[in-house]
C-alpha positions in Angstrom: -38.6 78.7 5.3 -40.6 75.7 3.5 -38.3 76.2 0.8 -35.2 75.6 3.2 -37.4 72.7 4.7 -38.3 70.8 1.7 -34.5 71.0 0.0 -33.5 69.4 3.4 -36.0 67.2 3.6 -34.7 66.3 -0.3 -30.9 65.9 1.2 -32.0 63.5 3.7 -34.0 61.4 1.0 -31.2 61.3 -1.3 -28.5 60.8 1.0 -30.3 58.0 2.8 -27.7 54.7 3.5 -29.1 51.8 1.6 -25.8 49.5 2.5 -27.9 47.4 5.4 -30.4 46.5 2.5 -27.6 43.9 1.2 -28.6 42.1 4.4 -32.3 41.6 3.4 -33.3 37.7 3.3 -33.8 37.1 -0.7 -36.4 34.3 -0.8 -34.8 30.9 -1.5 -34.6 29.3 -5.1 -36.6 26.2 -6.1 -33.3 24.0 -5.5 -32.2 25.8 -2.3 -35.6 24.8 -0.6 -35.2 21.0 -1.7 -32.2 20.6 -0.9 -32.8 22.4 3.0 -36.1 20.1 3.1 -34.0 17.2 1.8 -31.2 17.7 4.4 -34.4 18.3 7.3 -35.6 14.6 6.6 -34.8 11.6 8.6 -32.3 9.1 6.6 -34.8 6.5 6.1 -37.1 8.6 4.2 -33.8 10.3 2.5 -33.0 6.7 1.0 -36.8 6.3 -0.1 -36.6 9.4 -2.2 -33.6 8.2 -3.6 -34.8 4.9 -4.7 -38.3 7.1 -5.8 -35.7 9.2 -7.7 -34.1 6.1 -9.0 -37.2 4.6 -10.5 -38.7 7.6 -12.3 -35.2 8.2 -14.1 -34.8 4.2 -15.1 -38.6 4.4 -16.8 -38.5 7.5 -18.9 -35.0 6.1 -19.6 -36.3 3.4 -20.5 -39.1 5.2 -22.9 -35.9 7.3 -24.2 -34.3 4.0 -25.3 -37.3 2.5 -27.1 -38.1 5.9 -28.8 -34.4 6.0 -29.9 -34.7 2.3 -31.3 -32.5 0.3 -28.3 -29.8 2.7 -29.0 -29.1 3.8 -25.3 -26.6 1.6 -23.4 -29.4 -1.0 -22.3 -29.8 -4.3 -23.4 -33.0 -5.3 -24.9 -35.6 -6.5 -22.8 -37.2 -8.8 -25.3 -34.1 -10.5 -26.8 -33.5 -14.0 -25.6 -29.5 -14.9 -26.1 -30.2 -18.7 -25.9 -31.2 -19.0 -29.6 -27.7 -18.1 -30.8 -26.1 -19.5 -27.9 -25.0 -16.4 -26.3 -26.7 -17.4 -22.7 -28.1 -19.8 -20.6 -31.8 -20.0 -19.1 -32.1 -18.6 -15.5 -28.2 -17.6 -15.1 -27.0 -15.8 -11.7 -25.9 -12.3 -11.4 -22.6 -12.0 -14.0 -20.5 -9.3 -15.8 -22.9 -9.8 -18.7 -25.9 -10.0 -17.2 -26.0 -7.7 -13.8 -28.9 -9.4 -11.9 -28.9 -12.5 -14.1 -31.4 -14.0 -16.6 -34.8 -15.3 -16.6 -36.1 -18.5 -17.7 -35.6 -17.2 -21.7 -32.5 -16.2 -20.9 -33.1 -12.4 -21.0 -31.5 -9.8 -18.7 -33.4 -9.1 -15.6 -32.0 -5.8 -14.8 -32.9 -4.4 -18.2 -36.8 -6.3 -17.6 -37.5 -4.8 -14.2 -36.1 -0.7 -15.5 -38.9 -1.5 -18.2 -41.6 -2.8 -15.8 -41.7 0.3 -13.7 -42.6 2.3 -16.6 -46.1 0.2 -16.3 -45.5 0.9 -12.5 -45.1 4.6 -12.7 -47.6 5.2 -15.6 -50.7 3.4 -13.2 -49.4 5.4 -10.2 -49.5 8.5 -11.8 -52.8 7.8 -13.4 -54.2 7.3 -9.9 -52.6 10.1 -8.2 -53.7 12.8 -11.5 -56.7 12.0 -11.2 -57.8 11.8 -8.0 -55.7 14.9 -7.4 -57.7 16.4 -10.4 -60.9 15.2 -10.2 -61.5 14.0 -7.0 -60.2 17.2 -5.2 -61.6 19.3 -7.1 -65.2 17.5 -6.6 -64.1 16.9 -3.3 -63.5 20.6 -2.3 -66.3 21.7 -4.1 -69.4 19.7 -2.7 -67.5 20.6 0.5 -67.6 24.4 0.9 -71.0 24.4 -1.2 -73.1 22.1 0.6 -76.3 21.2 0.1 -78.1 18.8 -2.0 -75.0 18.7 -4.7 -73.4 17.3 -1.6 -75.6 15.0 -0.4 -76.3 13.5 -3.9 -72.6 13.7 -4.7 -71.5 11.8 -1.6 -74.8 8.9 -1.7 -73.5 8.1 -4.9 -69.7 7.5 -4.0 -70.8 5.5 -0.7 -72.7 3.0 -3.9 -69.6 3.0 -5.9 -67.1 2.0 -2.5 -69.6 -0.1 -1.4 -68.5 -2.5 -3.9 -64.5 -3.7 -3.2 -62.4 -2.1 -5.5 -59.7 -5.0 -6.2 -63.0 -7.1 -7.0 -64.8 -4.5 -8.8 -61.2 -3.6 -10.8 -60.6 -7.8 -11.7 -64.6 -7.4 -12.7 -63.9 -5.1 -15.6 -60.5 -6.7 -16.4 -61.5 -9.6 -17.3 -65.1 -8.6 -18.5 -63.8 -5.9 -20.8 -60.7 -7.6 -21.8 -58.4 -4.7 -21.1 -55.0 -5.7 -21.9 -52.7 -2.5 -22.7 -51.4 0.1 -20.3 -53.7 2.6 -21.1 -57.0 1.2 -20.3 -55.4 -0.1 -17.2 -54.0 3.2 -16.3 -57.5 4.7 -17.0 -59.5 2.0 -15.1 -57.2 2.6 -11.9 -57.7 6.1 -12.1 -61.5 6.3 -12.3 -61.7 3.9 -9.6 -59.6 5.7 -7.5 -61.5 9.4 -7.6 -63.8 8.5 -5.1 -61.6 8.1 -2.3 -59.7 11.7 -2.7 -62.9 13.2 -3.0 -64.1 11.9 0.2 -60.4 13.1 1.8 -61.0 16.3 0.0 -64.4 17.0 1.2 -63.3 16.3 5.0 -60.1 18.7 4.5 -62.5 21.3 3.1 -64.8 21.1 6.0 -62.1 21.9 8.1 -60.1 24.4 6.6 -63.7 26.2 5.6 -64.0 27.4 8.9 -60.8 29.3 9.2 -60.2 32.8 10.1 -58.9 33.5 6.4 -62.0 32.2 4.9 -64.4 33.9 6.4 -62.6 36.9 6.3 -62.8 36.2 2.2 -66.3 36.1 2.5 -67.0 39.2 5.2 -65.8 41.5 2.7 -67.2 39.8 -0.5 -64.7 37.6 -2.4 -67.0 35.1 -4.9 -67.3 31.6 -3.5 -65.6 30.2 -6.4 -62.3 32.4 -6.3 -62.3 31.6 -2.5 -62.5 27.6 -3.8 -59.6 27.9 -5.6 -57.3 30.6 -4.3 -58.2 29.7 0.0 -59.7 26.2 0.0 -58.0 23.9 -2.6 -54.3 24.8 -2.0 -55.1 24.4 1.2 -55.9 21.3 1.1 -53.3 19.6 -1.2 -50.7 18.9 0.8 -53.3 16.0 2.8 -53.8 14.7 -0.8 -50.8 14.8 -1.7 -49.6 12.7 1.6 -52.2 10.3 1.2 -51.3 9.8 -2.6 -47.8 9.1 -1.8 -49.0 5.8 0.2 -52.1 5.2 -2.9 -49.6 5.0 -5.1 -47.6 2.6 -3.4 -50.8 0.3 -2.8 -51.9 1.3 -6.7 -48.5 -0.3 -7.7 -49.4 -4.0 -5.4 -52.5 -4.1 -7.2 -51.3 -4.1 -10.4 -48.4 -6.0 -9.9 -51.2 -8.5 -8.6 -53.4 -8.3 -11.9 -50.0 -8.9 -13.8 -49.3 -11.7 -11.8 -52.6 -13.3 -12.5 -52.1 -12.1 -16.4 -55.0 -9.7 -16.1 -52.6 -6.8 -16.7 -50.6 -5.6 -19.2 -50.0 -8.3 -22.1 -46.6 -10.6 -22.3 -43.7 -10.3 -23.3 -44.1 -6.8 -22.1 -42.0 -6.7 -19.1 -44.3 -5.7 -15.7 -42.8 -6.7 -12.2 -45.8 -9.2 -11.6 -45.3 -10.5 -15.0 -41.6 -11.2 -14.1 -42.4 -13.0 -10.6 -45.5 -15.1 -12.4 -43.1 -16.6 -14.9 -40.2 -17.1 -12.5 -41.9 -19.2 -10.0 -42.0 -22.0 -12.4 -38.1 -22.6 -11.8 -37.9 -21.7 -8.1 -36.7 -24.7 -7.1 -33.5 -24.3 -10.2 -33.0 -20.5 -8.9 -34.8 -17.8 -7.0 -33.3 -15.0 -8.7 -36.3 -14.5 -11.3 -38.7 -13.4 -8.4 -36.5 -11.8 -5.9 -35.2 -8.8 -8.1 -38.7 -7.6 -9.0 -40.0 -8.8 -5.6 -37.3 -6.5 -4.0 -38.0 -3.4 -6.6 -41.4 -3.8 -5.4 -41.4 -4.4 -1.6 -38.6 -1.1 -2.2 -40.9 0.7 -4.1 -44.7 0.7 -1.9 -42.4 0.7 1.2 -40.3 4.0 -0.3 -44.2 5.7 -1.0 -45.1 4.8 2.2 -42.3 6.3 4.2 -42.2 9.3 2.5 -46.1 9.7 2.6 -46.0 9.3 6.6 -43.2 11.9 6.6 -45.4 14.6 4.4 -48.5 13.6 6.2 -46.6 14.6 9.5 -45.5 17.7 8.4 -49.0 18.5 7.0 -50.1 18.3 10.7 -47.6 20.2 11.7 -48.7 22.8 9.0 -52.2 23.1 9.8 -51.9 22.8 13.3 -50.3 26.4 13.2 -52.8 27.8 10.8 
């Protein structure tokens, strides 16, 4: 009779119906999920993406061109028509030039897609390594504690004591830093404190969470509950509040260009551009409102979509 049984039992197995598996939810690719999220976001905040979008793709085209000797469809940002007569100084918009010229005649559209290379390079400086280094520090003195805490934190209350755009135009002009690597490295140490001050408050909170101490009730090391509870976590905060850094990242150096504590003419940075346009504002405004606009655009694009992921961050941990 178990014989009978088992060969029955063998039947059912094999001759199960696995047709309503077809209708399991398969988890949703990479692309499917931005474009659900894109579609899920308020039209301002879609058109600030887009412009986002929009500037990353003009500076590493922009990279692409130099790299492939000007031999992309983009004219050269350094050459000035008016020696050979080709153009006039400070032209309006025209089929030649698409946003005009400056004041040596060069093309401004070409100019401003090479300034936010410098623009993108600092923000991403900034946001890497406060991302990096300042959460990672942050979260760590955090869940730890202690005197590693309290030493940590006393010495970052010194550091922002001190103004940063003060202590930044200190080192500038001290140091003489004049290309866009030391600029982009300056920016980025001076902006680790901050994140790890956010990072160290989002720890404290999400340290007391159900999940967490469950990790440590039944054993889990403190360092692999750091890095596989805590810190992912608490990226999404950081990476709301770097969204609107960057953007204020990208006013600060467009101020130090401005003042010519930046990046070195006749390389093309969007302060640079307005500081050598408002000599002829009275002939033309043109040479300060393009990169004027692409910057107001750009910190006001970081800004929206950083209030739009810091809402949804709320949302987020509000249900955890």
């Amino acid at each position: 009779m178990l014989r009978f049984r088992r060969r029955a039992l063998v039947r059912e197995v094999t001759q199960t119906d696995y047709s309503d598996l077809s209708n399991v939810t398969q988890p949703k690719s990479a692309v499917r999920r931005f474009a659900t999220t894109f579609l899920g976001m308020p039209i301002v905040v879609k058109i600030a993406l887009i412009w986002l979008i929009f500037i990353v793709l003009a500076a590493f085209y922009t990279r692409l061109d130099r790299i492939l000797g000007q031999a992309l469809p983009l004219q050269d940002p350094f050459y000035q028509p008016f020696l050979f007569g080709e153009a006039k100084p400070v032209e309006g918009p025209s089929s030649a030039h698409f946003l005009g010229t400056d004041v040596l005649s060069r093309d401004n559209f070409s100019r401003l897609l090479h300034g936010s290379w410098v623009s993108l390079i600092v923000a991403m400086t900034v946001v890497t390594f406060g991302l990096v280094f300042g959460g990672t520090i942050g979260a760590f003195v955090g869940y730890t504690k202690g005197k590693v805490e309290t030493l940590t934190m006393a010495s970052l209350d010194v550091i922002l004591a001190f103004p940063p755009l003060v202590l930044l135009l200190a080192l500038v002009a001290v140091y003489k830093v004049r290309n866009l690597t030391m600029i982009a490295l300056v920016f980025g140490v001076l902006g680790i404190p901050t994140y790890v001050r956010i990072a160290r408050a989002s720890t404290l909170s999400v340290a007391s969470r159900e999940f967490v101490q469950a990790a440590e009730a039944i054993g889990t090391k403190r360092m692999t509950i750091l890095f596989r509870e805590i810190i992912p976590n608490i990226m999404p905060a950081l990476f709301a509040y770097a969204l609107i850094n960057a953007g204020f990242v990208i006013v600060v150096e467009g101020t130090l260009s401005y003042l010519g504590l930046s990046v070195q003419v006749p390389e093309p940075t969007w302060g640079n551009m307005i500081n050598e346009g408002r000599r002829d504002i009275r002939q033309t405004i043109f040479p300060i409102f393009w990169p004027g606009l692409f910057l107001t655009l750009s910190v006001v694009s970081l800004n929206l979509l950083g209030d739009w992921l810091q809402q949804r961050v709320s949302v987020r941990s509000s249900a955890l």
